[in-house]
N, C-alpha and C positions, 0 to 999 in steps of 0.2 A: 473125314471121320474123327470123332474126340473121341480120345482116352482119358479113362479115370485112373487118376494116381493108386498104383499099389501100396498098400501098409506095407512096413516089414514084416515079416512072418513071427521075428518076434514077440511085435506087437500083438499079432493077430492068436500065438499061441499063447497067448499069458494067461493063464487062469484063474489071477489075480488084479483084478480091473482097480483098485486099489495103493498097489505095489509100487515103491519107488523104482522109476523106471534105469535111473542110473547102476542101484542095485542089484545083485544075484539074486534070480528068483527064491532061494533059500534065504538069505539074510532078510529079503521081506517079508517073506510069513514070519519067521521068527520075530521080526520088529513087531507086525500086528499081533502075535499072540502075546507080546510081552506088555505090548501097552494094552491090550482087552483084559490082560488077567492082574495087571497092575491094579489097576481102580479097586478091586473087591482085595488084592494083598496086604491082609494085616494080622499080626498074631493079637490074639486075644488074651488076654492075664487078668483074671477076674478078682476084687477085693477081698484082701485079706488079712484073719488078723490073729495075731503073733500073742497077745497079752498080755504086752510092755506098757503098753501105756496107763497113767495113774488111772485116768477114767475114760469108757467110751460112749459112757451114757450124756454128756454135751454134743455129741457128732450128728449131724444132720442126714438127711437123706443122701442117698448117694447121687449123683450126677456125674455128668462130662459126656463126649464120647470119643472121642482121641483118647483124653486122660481121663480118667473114672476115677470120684474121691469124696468123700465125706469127709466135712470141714465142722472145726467149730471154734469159734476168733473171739475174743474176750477185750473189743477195742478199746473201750474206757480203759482197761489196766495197761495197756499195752503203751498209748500215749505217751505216759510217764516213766517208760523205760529208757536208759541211757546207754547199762553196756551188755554184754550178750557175751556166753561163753558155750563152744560146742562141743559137745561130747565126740568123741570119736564115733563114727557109725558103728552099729557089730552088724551078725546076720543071724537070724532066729536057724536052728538047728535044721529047719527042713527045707532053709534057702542053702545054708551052706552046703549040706550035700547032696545042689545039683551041680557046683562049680566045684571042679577037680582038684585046683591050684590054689592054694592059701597067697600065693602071691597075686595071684587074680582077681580074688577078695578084697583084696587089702586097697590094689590098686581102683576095686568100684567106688568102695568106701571113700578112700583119698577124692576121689575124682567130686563123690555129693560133697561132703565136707568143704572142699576147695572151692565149689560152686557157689554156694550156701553163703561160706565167709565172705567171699568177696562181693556175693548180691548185699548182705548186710552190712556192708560198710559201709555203704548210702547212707544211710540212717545214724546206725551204732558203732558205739565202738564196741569192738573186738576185743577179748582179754585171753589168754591161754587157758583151757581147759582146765579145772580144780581150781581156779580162780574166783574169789568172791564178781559177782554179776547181777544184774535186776533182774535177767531171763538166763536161764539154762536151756538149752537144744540138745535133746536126746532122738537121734532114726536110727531104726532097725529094719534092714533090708527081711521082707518077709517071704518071696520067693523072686526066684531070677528063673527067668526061659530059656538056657541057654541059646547062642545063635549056633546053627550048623555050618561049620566054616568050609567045608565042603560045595556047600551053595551059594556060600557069602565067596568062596575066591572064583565060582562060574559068573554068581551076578555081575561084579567085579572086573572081568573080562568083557562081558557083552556090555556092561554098560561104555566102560572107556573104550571099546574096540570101537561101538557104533557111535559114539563122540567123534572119532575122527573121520567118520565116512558120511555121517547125516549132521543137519544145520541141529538136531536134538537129541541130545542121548537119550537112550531104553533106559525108563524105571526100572529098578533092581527088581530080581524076578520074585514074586510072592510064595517063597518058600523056606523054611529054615530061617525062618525070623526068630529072634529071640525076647525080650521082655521083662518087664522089672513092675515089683508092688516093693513099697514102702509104709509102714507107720512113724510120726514123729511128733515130739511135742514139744512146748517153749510152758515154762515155768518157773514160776518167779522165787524168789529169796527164801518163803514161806513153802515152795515147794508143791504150790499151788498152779497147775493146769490153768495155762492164760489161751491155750490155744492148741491146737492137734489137727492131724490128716492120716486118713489113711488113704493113699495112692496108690494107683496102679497104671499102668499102660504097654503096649504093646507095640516093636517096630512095626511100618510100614514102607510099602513100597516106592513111594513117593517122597518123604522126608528121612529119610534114614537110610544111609550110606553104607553099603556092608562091608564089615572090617573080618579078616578071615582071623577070628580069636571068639574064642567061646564065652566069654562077655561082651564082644565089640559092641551089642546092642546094648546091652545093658549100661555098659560106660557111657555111651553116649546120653541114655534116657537118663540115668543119674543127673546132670545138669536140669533136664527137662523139671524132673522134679524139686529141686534146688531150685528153681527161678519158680512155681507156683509158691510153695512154700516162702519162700524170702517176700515174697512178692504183697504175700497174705498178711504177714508179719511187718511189713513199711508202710500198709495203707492201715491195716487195724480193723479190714473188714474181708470177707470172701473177695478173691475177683473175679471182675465180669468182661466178659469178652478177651480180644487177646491183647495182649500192652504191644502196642504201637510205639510205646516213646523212645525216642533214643536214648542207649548207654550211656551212662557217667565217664568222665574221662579217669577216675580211677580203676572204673570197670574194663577198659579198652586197654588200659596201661595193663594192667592183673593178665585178662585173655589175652595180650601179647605175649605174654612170658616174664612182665617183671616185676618189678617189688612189690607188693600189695601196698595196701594205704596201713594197714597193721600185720603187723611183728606177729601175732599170733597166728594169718592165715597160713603164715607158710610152712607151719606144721603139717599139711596139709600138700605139700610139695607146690611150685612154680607149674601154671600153664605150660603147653610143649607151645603154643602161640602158633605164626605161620609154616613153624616146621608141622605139626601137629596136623592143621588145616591141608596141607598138601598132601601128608600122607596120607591122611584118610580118604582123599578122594582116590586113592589107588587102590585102596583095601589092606591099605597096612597095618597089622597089627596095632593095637594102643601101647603095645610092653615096650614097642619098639621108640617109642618118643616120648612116652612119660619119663617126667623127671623126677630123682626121689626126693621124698621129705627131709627137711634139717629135722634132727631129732629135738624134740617137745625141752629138753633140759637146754637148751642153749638161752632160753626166754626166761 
C-alpha cells in the first residue's frame, strides 16, 4: 500500500498562502499590509504662495508629481553670473505656526541653506550674505506638514525590527508623514528676478525615512528642494528628468561633515555626515546630530 506524505498542519492551517513561512503568522500580515498600503503612502502638500517673491507672473505651469513646482529660469542672464549670496531662509507666518520650536525652524532653514550652498559651489562662488553678488537667493518656507512622531518612532520599529528577520525591510508605514512647500528666487545686482520656484512636496513611504521629530520630514525634504533649485540655477534651464550624474568631490567632502569649498557655507553649520546617515536610519531625531552654525561675523 503507498502513502501520501502529510503536510504539517501548519502548513495546511495558514490562511495566508502568501506568508513567509519562517515568520509568525502575525508579523506576516503585518509585512503584507505594510507593503500593500506603502505603494499609495504619501502625504500631499499642494502649492503655495506666501507673496515674497518680486514677481509670479514669469512662473510656468505647475508640474512634477513627487515634487510639484512652477519654475521660471532666465538662462541668458544667469550664464554670466560668477558669485552668489544666500539669504538666510525665514518662514511665512502660517508655516511657522505649524512648527512649535523656534529652534526647529531654524534648524530646517540651516539644513536648505546648507544644501543649496554647497550644490552651488559647482558653479559659484559663494560670498556671505549682505555681501555685494551677481545673484542674490532669497526662500521662504511656505508651509510645513508636520511629521507625527508618534508614527514615525512605530514605523521606525517595524521597519528596522523586520530588517533583521526578512532579506527586506517594510516601507515605513503611510501615516503621519509630514511635508514641506517652499518659494525662492535668485536676483541679480539690479534686483532683477533672474529665476524663481515655487515647490512643494510631500514624504513618502518608500523614500523617506521617519525621524521621530516634528520636522524630521521636513528637514529631510529641504535638501530635496535645495538640489532642484541649485540644480535649475547650474544648468540655466528647468530640469528634466532625474540627475543621474555623480557628486563633485567638494559635494562628498561638504556631505561628509567637512569644510565646504567656501568660507560662507558654514554659516549655515557642518553636515552631521555618516553620524547623521546612521542615525537616521534609526529614527533619530535631526536635533540630535545637527551641528550648529559658526556665527555669520566671524567671515
Amino acid at each position: 500500500m503507498r502513502y501520501r506524505r502529510r503536510r504539517p498542519d501548519s502548513v495546511l492551517s495558514n490562511p495566508f498562502p502568501f506568508s513567509l513561512p519562517w515568520a509568525p503568522r502575525g508579523l506576516s500580515l503585518a509585512v503584507l499590509m505594510a507593503l500593500a498600503m506603502a505603494g499609495a503612502g504619501c502625504s500631499s502638500v499642494p502649492l503655495k504662495e506666501a507673496g515674497t517673491l518680486s514677481s509670479y507672473g514669469n512662473l510656468g505651469a505647475p508640474k512634477g508629481k513627487l515634487s510639484k513646482s512652477r519654475v521660471y529660469v532666465d538662462g541668458t542672464r544667469l550664464i554670466s553670473a560668477n558669485t552668489v549670496s544666500i539669504v538666510p531662509t525665514s518662514f511665512a507666518f502660517s508655516a511657522a505656526t505649524r512648527v512649535k520650536s523656534d529652534a526647529d525652524r531654524v534648524m530646517v532653514a540651516n539644513a536648505l541653506d546648507r544644501a543649496l550652498c554647497i550644490s552651488l559651489s559647482d558653479k559659484f562662488q559663494l560670498v556671505s550674505s549682505g555681501q555685494p553678488a551677481d545673484l542674490t537667493i532669497r526662500s521662504v518656507v511656505t508651509d510645513i506638514v508636520p511629521t507625527n512622531k508618534a508614527m514615525a518612532g512605530v514605523s521606525t520599529v517595524v521597519t528596522v525590527g523586520t530588517g533583521f528577520v526578512l532579506p527586506v525591510a517594510v516601507p515605513r508605514l503611510p501615516a503621519g508623514l509630514g511635508g514641506l512647500a517652499v518659494e525662492a528666487e535668485a536676483v541679480d545686482s539690479g534686483g532683477v528676478q533672474r529665476a524663481a520656484i515655487v515647490w512643494s512636496r510631500g514624504a513618502n513611504s518608500l523614500q523617506n525615512t521617519p525621524r521621530v521629530s516634528e520636522v524630521g520630514d521636513a528637514y529631510s525634504l529641504a535638501s530635496k528642494f535645495s538640489s532642484e533649485f541649485s540644480r535649475m540655477l547650474i544648468k540655466g534651464r528647468e530640469p528634466k528628468g532625474l540627475d543621474i550624474s555623480l557628486p563633485s568631490g567638494q559635494r562628498m567632502k561638504s556631505w561628509l561633515g567637512g569644510k565646504p569649498k567656501y568660507a560662507a557655507c558654514d554659516a549655515f553649520g557642518r553636515s552631521p555626515g555618516l553620524i547623521g546617515a546612521v542615525a537616521a536610519k534609526y529614527g533619530v531625531p535631526p536635533q540630535w546630530t545637527e551641528k550648529k552654525p559658526t556665527p555669520a561675523a566671524t567671515y
